[in-house]
C-alpha positions in Angstrom: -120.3 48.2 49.6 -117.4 48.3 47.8 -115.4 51.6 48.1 -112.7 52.6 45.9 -111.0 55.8 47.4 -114.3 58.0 48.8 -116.6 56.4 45.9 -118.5 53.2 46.8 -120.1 50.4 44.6 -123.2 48.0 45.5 -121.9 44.7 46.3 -124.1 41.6 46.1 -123.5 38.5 48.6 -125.0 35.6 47.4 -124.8 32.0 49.2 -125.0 28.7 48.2 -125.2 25.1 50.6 -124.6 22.3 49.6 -122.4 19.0 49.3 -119.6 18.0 51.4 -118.5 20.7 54.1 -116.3 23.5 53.1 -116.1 26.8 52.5 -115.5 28.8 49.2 -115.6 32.5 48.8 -115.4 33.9 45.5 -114.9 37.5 43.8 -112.0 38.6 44.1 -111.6 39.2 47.8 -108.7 40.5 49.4 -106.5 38.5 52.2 -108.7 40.8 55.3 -112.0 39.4 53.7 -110.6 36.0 52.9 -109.8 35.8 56.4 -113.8 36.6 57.0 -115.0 32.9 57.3 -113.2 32.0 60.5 -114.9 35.2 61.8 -117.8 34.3 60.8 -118.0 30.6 61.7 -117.0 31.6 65.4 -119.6 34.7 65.3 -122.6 32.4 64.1 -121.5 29.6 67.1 -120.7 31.6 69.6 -124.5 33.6 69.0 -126.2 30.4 69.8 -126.7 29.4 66.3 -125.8 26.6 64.6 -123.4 26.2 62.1 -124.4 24.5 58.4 -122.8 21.4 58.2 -122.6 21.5 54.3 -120.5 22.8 51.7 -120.7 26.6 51.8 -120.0 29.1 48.4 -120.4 32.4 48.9 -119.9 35.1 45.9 -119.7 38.4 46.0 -120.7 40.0 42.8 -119.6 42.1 40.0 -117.4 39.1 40.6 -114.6 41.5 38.4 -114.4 44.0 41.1 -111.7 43.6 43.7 -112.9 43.9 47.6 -111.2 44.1 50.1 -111.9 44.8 53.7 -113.7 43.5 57.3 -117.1 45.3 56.6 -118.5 42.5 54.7 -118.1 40.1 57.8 -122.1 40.9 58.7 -123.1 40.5 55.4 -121.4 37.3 55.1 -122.9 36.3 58.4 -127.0 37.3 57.1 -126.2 35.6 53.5 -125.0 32.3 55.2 -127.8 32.3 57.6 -130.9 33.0 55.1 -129.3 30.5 52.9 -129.6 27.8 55.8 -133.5 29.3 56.5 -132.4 30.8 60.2 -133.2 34.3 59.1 -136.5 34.9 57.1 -136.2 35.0 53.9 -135.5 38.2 51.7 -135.8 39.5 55.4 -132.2 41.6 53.9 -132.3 41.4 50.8 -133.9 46.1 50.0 -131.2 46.9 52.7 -126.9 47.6 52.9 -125.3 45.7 55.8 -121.8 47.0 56.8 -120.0 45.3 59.9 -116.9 43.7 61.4 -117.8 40.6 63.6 -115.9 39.7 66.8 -115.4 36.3 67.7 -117.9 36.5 70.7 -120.6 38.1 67.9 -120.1 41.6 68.7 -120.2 44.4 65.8 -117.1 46.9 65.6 -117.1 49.9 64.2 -115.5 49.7 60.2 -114.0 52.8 58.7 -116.1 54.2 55.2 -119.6 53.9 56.4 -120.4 57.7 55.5 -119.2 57.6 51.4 -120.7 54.0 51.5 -123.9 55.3 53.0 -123.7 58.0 50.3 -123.2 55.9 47.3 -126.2 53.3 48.6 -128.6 56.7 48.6 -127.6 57.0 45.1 -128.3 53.7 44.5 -131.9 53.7 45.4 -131.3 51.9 49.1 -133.3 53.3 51.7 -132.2 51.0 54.7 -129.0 50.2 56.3 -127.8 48.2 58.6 -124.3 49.2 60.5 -122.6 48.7 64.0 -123.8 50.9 66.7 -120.4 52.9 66.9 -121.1 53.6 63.3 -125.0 54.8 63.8 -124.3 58.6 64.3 -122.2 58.8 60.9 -124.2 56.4 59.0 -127.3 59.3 59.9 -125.5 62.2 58.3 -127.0 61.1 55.0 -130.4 62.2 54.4 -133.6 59.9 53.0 -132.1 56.3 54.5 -133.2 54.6 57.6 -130.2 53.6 59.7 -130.5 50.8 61.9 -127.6 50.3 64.4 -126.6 46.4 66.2 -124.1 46.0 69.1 -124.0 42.1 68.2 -125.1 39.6 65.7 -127.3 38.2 68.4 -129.2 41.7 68.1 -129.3 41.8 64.4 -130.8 37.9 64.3 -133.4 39.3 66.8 -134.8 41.7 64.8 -134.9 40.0 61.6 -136.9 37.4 63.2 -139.2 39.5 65.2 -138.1 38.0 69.1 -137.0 40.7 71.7 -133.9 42.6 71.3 -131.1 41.3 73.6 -129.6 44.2 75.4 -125.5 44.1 75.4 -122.7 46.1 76.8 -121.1 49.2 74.6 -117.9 48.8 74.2 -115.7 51.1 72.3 -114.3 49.1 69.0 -110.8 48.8 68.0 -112.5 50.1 64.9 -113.1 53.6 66.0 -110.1 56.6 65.7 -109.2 58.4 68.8 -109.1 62.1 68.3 -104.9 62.0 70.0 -104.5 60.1 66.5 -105.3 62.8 64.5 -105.5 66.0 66.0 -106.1 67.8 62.4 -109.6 67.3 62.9 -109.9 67.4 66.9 -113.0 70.0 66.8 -113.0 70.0 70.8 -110.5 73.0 71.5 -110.7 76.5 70.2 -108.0 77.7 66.8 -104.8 79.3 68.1 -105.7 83.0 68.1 -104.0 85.2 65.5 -103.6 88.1 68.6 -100.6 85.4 69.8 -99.3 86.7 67.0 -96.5 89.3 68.0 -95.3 91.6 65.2 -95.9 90.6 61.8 -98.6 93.5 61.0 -97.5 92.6 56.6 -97.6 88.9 57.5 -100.7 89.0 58.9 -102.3 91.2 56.3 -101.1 88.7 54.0 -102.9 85.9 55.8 -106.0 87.8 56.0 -106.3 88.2 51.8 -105.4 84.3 51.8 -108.2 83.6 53.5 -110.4 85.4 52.1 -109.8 84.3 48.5 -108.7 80.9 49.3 -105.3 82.0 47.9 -101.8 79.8 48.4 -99.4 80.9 50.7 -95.6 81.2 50.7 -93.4 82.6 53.5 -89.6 82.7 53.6 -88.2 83.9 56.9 -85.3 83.0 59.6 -86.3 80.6 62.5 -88.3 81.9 65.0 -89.6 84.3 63.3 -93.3 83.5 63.4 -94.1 81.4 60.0 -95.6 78.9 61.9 -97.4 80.8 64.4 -99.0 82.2 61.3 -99.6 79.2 59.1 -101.4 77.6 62.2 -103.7 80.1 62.8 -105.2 80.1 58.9 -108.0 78.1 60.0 -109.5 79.8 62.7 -109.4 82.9 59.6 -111.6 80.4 57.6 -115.5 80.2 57.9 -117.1 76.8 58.8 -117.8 74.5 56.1 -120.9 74.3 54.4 -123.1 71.2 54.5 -122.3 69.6 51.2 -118.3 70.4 52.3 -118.7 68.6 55.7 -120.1 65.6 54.0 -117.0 65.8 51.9 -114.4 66.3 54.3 -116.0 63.9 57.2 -116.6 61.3 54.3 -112.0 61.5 53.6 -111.2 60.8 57.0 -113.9 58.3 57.2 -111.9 56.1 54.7 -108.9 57.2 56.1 -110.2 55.6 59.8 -109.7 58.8 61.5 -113.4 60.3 62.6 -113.7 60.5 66.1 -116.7 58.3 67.3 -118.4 61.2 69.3 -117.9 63.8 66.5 -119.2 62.4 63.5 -119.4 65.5 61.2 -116.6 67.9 60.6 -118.4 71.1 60.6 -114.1 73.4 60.7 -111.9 73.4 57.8 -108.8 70.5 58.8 -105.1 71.2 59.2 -102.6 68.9 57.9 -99.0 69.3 58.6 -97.1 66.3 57.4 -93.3 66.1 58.5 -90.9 66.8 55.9 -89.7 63.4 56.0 -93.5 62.3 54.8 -93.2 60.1 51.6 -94.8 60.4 48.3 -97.3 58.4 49.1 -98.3 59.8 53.0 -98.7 63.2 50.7 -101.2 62.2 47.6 -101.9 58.8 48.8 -101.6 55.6 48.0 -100.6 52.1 48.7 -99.8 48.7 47.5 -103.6 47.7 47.5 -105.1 49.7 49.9 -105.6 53.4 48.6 -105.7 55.6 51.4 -106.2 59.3 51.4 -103.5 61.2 51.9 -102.1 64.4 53.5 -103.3 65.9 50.5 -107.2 64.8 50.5 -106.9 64.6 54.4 -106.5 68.9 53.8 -109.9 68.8 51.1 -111.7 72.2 51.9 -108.8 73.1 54.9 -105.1 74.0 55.2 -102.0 72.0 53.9 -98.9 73.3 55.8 -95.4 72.2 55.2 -93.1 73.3 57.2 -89.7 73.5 56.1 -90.8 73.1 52.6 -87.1 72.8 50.9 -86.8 70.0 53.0 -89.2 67.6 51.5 -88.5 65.6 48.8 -88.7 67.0 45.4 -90.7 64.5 44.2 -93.0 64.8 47.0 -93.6 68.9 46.0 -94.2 68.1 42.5 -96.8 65.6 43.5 -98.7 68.5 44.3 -99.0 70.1 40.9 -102.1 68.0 39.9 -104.4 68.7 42.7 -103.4 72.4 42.6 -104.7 72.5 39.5 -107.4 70.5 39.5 -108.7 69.7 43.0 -108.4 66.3 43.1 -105.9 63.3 43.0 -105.9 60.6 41.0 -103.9 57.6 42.5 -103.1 54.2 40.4 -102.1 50.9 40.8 -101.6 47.8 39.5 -104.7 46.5 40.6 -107.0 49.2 41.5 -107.5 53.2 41.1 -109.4 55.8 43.1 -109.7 59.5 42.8 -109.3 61.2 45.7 -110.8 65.3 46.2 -107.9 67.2 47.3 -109.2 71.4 47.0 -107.1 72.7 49.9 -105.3 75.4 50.5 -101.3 75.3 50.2 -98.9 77.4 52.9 -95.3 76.9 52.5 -92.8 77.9 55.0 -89.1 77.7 54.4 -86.2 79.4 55.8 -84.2 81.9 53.3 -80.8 79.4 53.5 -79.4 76.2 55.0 -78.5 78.0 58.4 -81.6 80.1 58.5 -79.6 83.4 58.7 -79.7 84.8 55.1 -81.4 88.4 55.2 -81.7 88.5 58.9 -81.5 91.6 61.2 -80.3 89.3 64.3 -77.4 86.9 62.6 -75.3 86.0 59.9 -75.4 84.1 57.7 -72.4 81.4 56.7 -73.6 80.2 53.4 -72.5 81.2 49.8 -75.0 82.6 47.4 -74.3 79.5 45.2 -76.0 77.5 48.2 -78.6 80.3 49.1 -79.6 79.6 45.8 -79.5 75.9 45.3 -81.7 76.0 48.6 -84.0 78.5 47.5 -84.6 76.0 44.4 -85.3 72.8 45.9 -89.1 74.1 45.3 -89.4 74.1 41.8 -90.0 76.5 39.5 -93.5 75.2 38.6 -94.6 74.6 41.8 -93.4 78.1 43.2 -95.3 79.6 40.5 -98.4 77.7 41.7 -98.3 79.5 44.8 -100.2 82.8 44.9 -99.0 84.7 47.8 -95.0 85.6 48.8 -94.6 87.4 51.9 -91.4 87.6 53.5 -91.4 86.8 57.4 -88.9 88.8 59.5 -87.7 88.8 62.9 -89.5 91.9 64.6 -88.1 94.4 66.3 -88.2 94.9 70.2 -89.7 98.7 68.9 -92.7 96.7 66.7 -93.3 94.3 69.6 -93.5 97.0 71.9 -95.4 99.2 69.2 -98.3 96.4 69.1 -97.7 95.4 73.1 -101.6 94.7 73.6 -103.1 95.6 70.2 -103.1 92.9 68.6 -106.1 92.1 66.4 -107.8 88.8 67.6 -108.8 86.0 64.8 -112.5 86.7 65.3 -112.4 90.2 64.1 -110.4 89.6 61.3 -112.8 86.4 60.8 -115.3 88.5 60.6 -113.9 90.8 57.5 -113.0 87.1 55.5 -116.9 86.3 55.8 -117.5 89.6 54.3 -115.1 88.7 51.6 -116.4 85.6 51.0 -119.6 87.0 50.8 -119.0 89.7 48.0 -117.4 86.6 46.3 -120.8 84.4 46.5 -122.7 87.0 45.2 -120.7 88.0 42.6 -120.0 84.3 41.6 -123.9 83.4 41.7 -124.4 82.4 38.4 -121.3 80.9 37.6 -119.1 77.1 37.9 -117.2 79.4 40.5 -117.6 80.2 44.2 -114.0 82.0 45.2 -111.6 84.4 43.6 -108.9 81.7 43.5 -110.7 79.7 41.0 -112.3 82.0 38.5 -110.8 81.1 34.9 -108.2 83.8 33.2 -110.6 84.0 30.2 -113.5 84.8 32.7 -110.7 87.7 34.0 -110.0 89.1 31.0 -113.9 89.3 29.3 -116.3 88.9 32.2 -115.1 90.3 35.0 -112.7 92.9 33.6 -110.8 95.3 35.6 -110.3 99.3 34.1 -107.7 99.4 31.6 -106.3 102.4 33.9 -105.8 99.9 37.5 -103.9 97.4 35.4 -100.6 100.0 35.1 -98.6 98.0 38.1 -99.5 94.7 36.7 -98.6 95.6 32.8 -95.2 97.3 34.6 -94.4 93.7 36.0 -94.9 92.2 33.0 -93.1 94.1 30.9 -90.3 93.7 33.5 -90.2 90.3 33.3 -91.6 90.0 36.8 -94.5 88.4 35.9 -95.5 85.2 34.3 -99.2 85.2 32.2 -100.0 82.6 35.0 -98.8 85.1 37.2 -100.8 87.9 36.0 -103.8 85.8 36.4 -103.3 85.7 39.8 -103.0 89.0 40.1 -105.8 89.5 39.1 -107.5 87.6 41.4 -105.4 89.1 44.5 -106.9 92.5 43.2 -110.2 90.9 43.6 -109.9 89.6 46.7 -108.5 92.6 48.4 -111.2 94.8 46.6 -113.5 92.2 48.5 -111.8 92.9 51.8 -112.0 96.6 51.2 -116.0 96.5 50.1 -115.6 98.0 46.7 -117.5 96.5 43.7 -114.1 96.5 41.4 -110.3 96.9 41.7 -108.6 99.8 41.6 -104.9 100.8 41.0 -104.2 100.5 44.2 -105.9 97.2 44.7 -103.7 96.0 41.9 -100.6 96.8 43.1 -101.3 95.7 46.4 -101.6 92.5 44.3 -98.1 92.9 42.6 -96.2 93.6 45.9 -97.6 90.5 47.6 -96.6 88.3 44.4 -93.0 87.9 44.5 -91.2 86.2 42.1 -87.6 84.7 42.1 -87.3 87.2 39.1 -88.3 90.5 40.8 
């Protein structure tokens, strides 16, 4: 297989012997799989089998599409071997074979194998053949048969009907360890929102961006809580679906980051890139390699940056595309892949360079010419992409001790999101749409139409220049989602300006 960003193509290995000894590979491999024949020379010799002492041309075909990658070292390995009449023949031909060989003939573990899987379903394969540390992902897929090989020696066993040789498991290179990326480590229970001291406004505006999958902004002095808060979103969020787990656990299966013994992502994931992340670490990318990104590494979770003035303005303009759309399209000289990037964006940013601007506890040093120069290193466009503005103060030793062993744990307020969420489904049924954050402003305004009468705050804004049409689209759909959170069937007045106050704008 073939895979270009999460989307995989049917590759065809043909092989060819004769003439003088050699070795040709042709279809536009990359360097990784050119590098393939010494791999597989010392695989095949050091399995006990012989070696064709002939000229050797293997293609790869559609010979226009580039490949690149170490999974094609087993495949390599089969074609070379049927060719020379060790393997029966057509013994491989109705199956997908993915696999890095080892020197000694042992099979590591190769990132991928879950979107290729995928795309071989939909291909019409029913069979394939992966590495044993791959086995658990590669049966996520329903309607194939997955057969998993610890060595080459194994694999040349079975295709010619002798006894399976049994060999030692050892962990692969191959294979991410959880410490690497502890977005998806599934082990350890959320950070619990009832850490959470203060903060009763933040925290309701947490809860209705949860519920409604809506973006987040919060501008506050350090040490206030933001992100305390932004951390704790997930454990707000219900678990993913089947059809999202596939999605999400097939991202970071490109991006070589699925733990071995958790094969399916079953939580919504957390990024937090550091605001020093490139362009690139953010949307993804690379020379010739696309890798997921931040971005898609985020599908169906949380993107949190953290000090958001910080990063790079190019880098939070990046993000326009996939907040419209859901998905990132990356392109290069030499390849493109389209990456699905739905997540859910939180900001956090300080209100000034020294943190202090607004604050009950210090003071603040900087001139309103640089209070607002920082408040503008997030664009105008992408600011207005963001549904939700709370502002995040320090609390007060009376609201602290006011909420001293109160606090409302993630599980209950978990609870009321589900409920949300559910309203949402149901309403939604029949529709392109599952959550109040992506209904269209025409289906607003004609099918799901709020009472002239609840639309006063919103028409007020509007008139006051507070609002943007995009921005009275969305609050609409904040008036929705906190209707949902409140069990009625439609918004009300209050619902709406609920809405209103938790939209700030820079114009307000």
């Amino acid at each position: 297989m073939a895979l270009s960003g999460v989307h995989g193509t049917v590759v065809d290995i043909e092989a060819h012997l004769g003439g003088m000894p050699g070795f040709s590979l042709v279809g536009l491999p990359d360097a990784s799989l050119t590098e393939a024949r010494d791999r597989v020379r010392a695989a095949v010799l050091s399995s006990g089998v012989d070696w064709p002492l002939q000229r050797i041309t293997v293609s790869l075909s559609p010979a226009s599409l580039p490949k690149r990658g170490s999974h094609f070292d087993l495949g390599l390995a089969l074609a070379i071997l049927e060719a020379s009449e060790v393997v029966p023949p057509d013994s491989v031909r109705k199956a997908v074979i993915l696999g890095e060989l080892a020197l000694d003939g042992r099979l590591h573990s190769v990132p991928g194998v879950l979107p290729a899987v995928l795309a071989a379903v939909r291909a019409g394969y029913t069979q394939v053949l992966v590495p044993e540390g791959n086995t658990a992902e590669a049966q996520l897929v329903p309607g194939v048969s997955v057969v998993g090989a610890l060595s080459l020696r194994q694999v040349l066993a079975r295709l010619r009907g002798d006894p399976v040789p049994g060999e030692p498991f050892r962990a692969s290179p191959g294979v991410a360890d959880v410490a690497d990326n502890p977005a998806v480590d599934e082990s350890q229970d959320p950070p619990d929102l009832a850490d959470v001291a203060g903060q009763k406004t933040a925290k309701r505006v947490l809860e209705v961006a949860a519920a409604g999958h809506h973006h987040l902004s919060m501008v506050g002095p350090p040490g206030a809580g933001k992100t305390m808060l932004a951390r704790r979103l997930p454990g707000l969020l219900p678990d993913l679906d089947l059809t999202e787990s596939l999605e999400v656990t097939a991202i970071h299966s490109v991006a070589g980051l699925l733990p071995a013994d958790r094969p399916m992502l079953t939580r919504p994931p957390f990024a937090d890139p550091h605001h020093t992340a490139s362009a690139a670490a953010i949307v993804g990318g690379g020379s010739r390699y696309l890798r997921p990104g931040a971005a898609s590494r985020a599908h169906r979770g949380v993107l949190f940056l953290d000090e958001a003035p910080e990063f790079a303005s190019r880098v939070l303009d990046a993000l326009r595309q996939p907040l419209e759309h859901g998905e990132i399209v990356v392109s290069r000289a030499e390849a493109t892949a389209t990456f699905p990037a739905r997540f859910q964006l939180v900001l956090a940013a300080n209100p000034c360079s020294c943190g202090q601007h607004g604050s009950r506890t210090g003071m603040c040093t900087c001139p309103p010419a640089a209070i607002r120069r920082y408040e503008h290193r997030v664009s105008g466009p992408v600011r207005d992409r963001i549904d939700l503005h709370a502002s995040v103060a320090t609390p007060s030793l009376a609201e602290l001790e006011d909420e001293l062993g109160r606090n409302e744990a993630s599980a209950a307020v978990a609870e009321r999101v589900a409920a949300a969420r559910e309203r949402q489904r149901r309403r939604f049924q029949d529709t392109p749409w599952q959550l109040n954050s992506e209904v269209s402003g025409r289906a607003l305004r004609t099918q799901f139409r709020v009472p002239p009468a609840a639309l006063v705050p919103m028409s007020d804004a509007v008139r006051k220049g507070q609002l943007s049409p995009r921005g009275a689209d969305k609050v609409l759909r904040l008036a929705w989602t906190v209707a949902d959170l409140g069990g009625r069937g439609c918004p009300d007045i209050d619902d709406v300006a609920t809405a209103v106050s938790m939209r700030r704008t820079e114009r307000s």
